[in-house]
C-alpha positions, 0 to 999 in steps of 0.5 A: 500500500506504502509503494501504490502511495508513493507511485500515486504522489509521483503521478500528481493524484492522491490515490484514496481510490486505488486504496479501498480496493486494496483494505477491502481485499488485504486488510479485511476492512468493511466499507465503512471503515476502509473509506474514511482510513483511505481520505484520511491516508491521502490527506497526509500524503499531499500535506506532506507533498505539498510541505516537500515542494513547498521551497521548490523552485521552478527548475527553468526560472529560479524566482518561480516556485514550482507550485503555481499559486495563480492556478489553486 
């Protein structure tokens, strides 16, 4: 699940979708819980992407961040 959460950041999504599937199978969670611990486990993964770009610089223009504000 660690690995399908890494390969879903480098993609730009948060994978909570790909991860329900994986509790319903694997951990023998029900619905009810899977959902909630999925949204909870990709909210932390893009707080901590976005606490990780957050100095990042554009990588052709060093007074540009890489995160573009104008667009959020």
């Amino acid at each position: 699940m660690m690995l399908l959460m890494i390969l879903s950041n480098a993609g730009g999504i948060a994978g909570a979708g790909t991860n329900i599937p994986l509790m319903l199978l694997f951990f023998d969670l029900d619905m009810a819980r899977a959902v909630p611990l999925s949204v909870c486990v990709a909210f932390t993964s893009v707080v901590i992407r976005f606490l990780i770009n957050l100095k990042a610089s554009h990588p052709n223009d060093e007074k540009r961040t890489i995160i573009n504000y104008d667009i959020v």
